[in-house]
N, C-alpha and C positions, 0 to 999 in steps of 0.2 A: 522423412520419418526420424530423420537422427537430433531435428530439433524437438521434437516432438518430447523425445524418449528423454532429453534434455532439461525438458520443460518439468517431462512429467519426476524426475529426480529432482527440480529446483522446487517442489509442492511438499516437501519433508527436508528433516533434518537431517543430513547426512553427511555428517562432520566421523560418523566412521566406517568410512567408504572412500576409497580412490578410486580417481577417474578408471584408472584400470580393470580395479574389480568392478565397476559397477559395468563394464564396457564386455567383459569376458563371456557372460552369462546371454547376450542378444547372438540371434540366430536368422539368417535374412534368406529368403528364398533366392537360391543362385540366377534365376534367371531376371527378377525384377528387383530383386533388392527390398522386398518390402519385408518388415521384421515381421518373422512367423512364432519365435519361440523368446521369451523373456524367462530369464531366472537372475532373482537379485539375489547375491551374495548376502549369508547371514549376517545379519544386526549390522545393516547399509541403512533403513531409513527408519525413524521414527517420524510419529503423526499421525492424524488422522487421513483415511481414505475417502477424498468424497466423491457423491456423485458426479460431480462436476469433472472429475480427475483429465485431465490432458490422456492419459494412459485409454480410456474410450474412443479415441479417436484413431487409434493402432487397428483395425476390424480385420485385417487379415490373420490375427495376431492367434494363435490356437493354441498355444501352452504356456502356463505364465505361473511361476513359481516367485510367491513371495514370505515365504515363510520363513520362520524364525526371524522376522523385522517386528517391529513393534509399533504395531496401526493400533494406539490407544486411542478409548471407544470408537473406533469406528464398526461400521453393522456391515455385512454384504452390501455392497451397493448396488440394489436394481440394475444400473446401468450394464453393470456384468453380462447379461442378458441379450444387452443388445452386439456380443461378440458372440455369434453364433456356434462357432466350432470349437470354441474357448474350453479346456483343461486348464482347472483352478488349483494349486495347492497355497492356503493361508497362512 
């Protein structure tokens, strides 16, 4: 998942964000290791959000805080949906 989460930071531009902050804000369930909680540090990424996003692929993923980043036009993306337990802050 850590390439994953890699992947999904190399999809925007985040030229102000270090590896650190962007590292601080991931939260893994201790017994599998699978990322449950995301929060990206403020104005870490700009870009659009799209359906396609690598970050879909996280499903265990249940709180994901990206706010105060700057996803220009992008809409909710449907794909959201398909994280079922998913807590959203934009």
């Amino acid at each position: 998942q850590l390439h994953t989460l890699k992947q999904f930071k190399n999809e925007f531009d985040s030229r102000g964000c270090n590896q650190t902050d962007y590292f601080s804000g991931v939260r893994c369930d201790n017994t599998t290791g699978l990322i449950m909680e995301l929060q990206i540090p403020r104005g870490c990424l700009s870009g659009t959000l799209n359906s396609n996003s690598s970050l879909f692929s996280l499903h265990h993923l249940y709180h994901l805080d990206l706010s105060h980043n700057d996803f220009t036009s992008s809409s909710l993306p449907s794909a959201l949906g398909n994280l079922n337990r998913l807590k959203v802050w934009l």
